[in-house]
C-alpha positions in Angstrom: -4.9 -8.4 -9.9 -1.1 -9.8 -9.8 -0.8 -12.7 -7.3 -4.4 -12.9 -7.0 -5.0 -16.9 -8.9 -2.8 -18.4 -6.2 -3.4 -22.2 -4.8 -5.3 -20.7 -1.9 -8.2 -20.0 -3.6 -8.5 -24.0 -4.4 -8.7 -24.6 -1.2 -11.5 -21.1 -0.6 -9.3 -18.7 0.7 -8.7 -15.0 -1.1 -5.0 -14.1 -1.4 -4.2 -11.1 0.6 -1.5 -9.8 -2.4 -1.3 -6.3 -1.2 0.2 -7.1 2.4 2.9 -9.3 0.8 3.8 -6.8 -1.7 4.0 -4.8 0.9 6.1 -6.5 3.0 8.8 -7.6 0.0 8.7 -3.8 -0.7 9.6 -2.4 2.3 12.2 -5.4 3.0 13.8 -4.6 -0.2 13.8 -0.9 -0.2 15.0 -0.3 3.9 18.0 -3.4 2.7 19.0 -1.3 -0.5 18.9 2.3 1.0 20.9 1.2 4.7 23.9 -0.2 1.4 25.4 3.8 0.6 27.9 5.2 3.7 25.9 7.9 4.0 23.0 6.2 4.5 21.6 5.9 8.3 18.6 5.1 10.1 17.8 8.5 10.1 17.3 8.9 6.9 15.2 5.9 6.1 13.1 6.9 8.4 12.8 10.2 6.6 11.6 8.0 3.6 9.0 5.7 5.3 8.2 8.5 7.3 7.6 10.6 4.2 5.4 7.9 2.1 3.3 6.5 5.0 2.3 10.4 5.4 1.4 10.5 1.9 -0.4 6.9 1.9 -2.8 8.6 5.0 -3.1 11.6 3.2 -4.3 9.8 0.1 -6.8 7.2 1.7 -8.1 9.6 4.2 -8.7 12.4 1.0 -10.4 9.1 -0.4 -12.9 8.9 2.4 -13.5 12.6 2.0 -13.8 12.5 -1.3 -16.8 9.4 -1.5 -18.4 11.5 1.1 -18.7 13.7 -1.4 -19.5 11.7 -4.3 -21.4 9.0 -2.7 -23.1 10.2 0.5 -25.9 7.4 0.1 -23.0 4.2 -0.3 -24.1 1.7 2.4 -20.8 1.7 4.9 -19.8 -0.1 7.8 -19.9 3.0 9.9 -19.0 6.3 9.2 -16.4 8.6 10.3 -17.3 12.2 11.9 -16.8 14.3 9.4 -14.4 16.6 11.2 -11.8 13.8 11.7 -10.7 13.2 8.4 -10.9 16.6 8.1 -8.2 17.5 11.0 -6.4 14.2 9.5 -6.2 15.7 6.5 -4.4 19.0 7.6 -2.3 17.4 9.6 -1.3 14.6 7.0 -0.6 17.8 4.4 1.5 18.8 6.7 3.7 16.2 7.8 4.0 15.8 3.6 5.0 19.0 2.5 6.9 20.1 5.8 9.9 18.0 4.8 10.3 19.7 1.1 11.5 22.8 3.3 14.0 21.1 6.0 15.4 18.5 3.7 14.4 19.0 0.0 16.3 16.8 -1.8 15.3 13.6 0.0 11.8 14.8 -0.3 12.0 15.1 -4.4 14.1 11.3 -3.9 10.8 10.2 -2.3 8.3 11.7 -4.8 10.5 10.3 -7.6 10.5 6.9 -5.7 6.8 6.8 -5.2 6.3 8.2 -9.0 8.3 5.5 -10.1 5.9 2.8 -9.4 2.6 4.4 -11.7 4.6 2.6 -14.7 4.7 -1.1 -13.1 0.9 -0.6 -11.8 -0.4 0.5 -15.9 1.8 -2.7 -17.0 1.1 -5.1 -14.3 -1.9 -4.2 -12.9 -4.2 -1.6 -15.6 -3.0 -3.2 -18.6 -1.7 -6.4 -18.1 1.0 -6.8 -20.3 3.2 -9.2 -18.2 4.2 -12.2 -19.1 2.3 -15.3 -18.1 5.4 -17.1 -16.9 6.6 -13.7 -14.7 2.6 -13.9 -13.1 3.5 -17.7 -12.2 6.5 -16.8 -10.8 4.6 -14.0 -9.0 1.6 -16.6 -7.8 3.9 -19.0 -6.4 6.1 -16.7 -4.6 2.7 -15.2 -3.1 1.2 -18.3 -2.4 4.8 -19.3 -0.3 4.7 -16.4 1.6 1.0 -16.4 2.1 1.7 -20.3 3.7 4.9 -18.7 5.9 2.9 -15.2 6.6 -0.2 -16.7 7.6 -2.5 -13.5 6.1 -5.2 -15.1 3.8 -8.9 -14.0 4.5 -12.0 -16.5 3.7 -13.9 -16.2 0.1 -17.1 -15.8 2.1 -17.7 -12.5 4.6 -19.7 -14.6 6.5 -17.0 -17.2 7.5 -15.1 -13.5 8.8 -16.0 -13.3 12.6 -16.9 -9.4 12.9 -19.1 -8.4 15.8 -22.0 -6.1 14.3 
């Protein structure tokens, strides 16, 4: 995975890539959409509020969905089933509610979140980047990973979980 061979792991620590990625894109995107005039906090809000119901929906139709598949897979604990259900509902809702009040920054946010399939078969499926753009990647991870603090130990054991 991109960012995943950073210094850390020398030293027996597993990046955490997807919470800095994270955090650059949301930095980036909430600094490039408050730019326009008729941009407001309103509207970003609109957008975030948009993807993070679609991110729910996604993971919680995940759950579902191994349920489904793979009612035997050993899990931590599992969920009553009419949770993710009612999740689910409302999680539709709150996705396909705004394409009625405000459709055009609805389709933006589809488009937005469409836009990113193409960097994950590049990057991520395929890996076509270049190995001097994946250094650039692993260092700038590894910095923010020092700054951010959010590394996990290699080992579960070393995690201190209560059981």
């Amino acid at each position: 995975m991109l960012g995943d061979e950073t210094p850390l792991k020398e030293h027996g620590f597993k990046g955490c890539s997807q919470v800095i990625s994270l955090l650059h894109c949301q930095a980036f995107i909430s600094s490039v959409m408050l730019i326009p005039e008729t941009s407001s906090f309103e509207v970003l809000l609109n957008y975030f509020g948009f993807f993070t119901w679609l991110s729910y929906l996604l993971s919680i139709s995940g759950i579902l969905w191994m349920r489904y598949k793979r009612p035997e897979a050993v899990r931590p604990y599992k969920v009553w089933l009419p949770i993710p259900i009612i999740m689910v509902v409302v999680a539709s809702y709150l996705v396909f509610a705004p394409f009625y009040e405000a459709p055009l920054q609805s389709f933006y946010c589809v488009l937005f979140v469409s836009a990113g399939i193409p960097f994950y078969l590049c990057f991520v499926r395929y890996k076509l980047a270049p190995p001097s753009f994946l250094r650039f990647v692993n260092r700038v991870t590894y910095k923010l990973e020092m700054v951010c603090d959010v590394t996990f130990p290699e080992k579960e054991d070393d995690i201190n979980v209560s059981r």
